[in-house]
C-alpha positions in Angstrom: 13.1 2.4 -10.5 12.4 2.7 -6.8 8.8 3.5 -4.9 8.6 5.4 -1.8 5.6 5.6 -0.1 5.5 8.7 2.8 2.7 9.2 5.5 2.2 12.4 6.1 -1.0 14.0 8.4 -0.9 17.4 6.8 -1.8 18.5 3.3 0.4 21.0 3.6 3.3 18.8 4.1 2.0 17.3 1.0 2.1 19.7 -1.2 5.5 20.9 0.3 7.0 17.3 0.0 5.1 17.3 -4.0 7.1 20.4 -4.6 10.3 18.9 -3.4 10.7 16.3 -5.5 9.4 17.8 -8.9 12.2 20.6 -8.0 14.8 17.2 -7.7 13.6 16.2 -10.8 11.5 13.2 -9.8 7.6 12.3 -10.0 5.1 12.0 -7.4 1.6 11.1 -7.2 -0.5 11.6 -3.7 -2.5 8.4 -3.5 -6.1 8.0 -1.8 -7.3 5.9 0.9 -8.5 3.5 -1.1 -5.6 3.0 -3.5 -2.6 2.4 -0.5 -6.1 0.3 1.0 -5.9 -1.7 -2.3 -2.0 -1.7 -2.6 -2.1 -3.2 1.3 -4.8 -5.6 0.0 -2.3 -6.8 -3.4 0.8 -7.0 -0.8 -1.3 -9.9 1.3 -2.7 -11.8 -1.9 1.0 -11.8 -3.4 2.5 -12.8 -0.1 -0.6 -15.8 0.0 0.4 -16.8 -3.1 3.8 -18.0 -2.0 2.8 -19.5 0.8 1.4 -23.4 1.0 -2.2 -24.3 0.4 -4.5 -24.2 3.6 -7.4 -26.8 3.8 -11.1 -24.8 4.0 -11.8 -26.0 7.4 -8.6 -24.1 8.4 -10.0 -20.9 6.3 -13.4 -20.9 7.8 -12.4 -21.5 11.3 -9.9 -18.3 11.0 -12.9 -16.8 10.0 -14.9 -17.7 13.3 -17.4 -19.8 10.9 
C-alpha cells in the first residue's frame, strides 16, 4: 500500500478530491492540522534516530541555551 498526502486550500476541492477517489475505488481520510503537525513531528524523530548521537552541549547550544 501507498500514502499520498495532497494540500489543498479549499474544502471544496476536498470534498471533490474525497469523491474522486471513493468513485476509483480507494480510501481517503482528510487529516487535521494537528495530525500532518504530528506526522511532520514522527518524520524528524525517525530521521534522528538514524543519525549519530550529538553531545548535550551541542543540543543546548542549537537551542540558544
Amino acid at each position: 500500500m501507498e500514502t499520498v498526502l495532497v494540500n489543498v486550500e479549499k474544502k471544496s476541492d476536498i470534498a471533490f478530491l474525497l469523491s474522486l477517489v471513493k468513485k476509483l475505488g480507494m480510501s481517503a481520510k482528510p487529516l487535521t492540522h494537528a495530525e500532518v503537525e504530528d506526522w511532520k513531528l514522527a518524520q524528524k524523530i525517525e530521521a534522528g534516530m538514524k543519525t549519530s548521537s550529538v553531545h548535550r552541549d551541542e543540543v543546548m547550544k542549537a537551542l540558544g541555551k
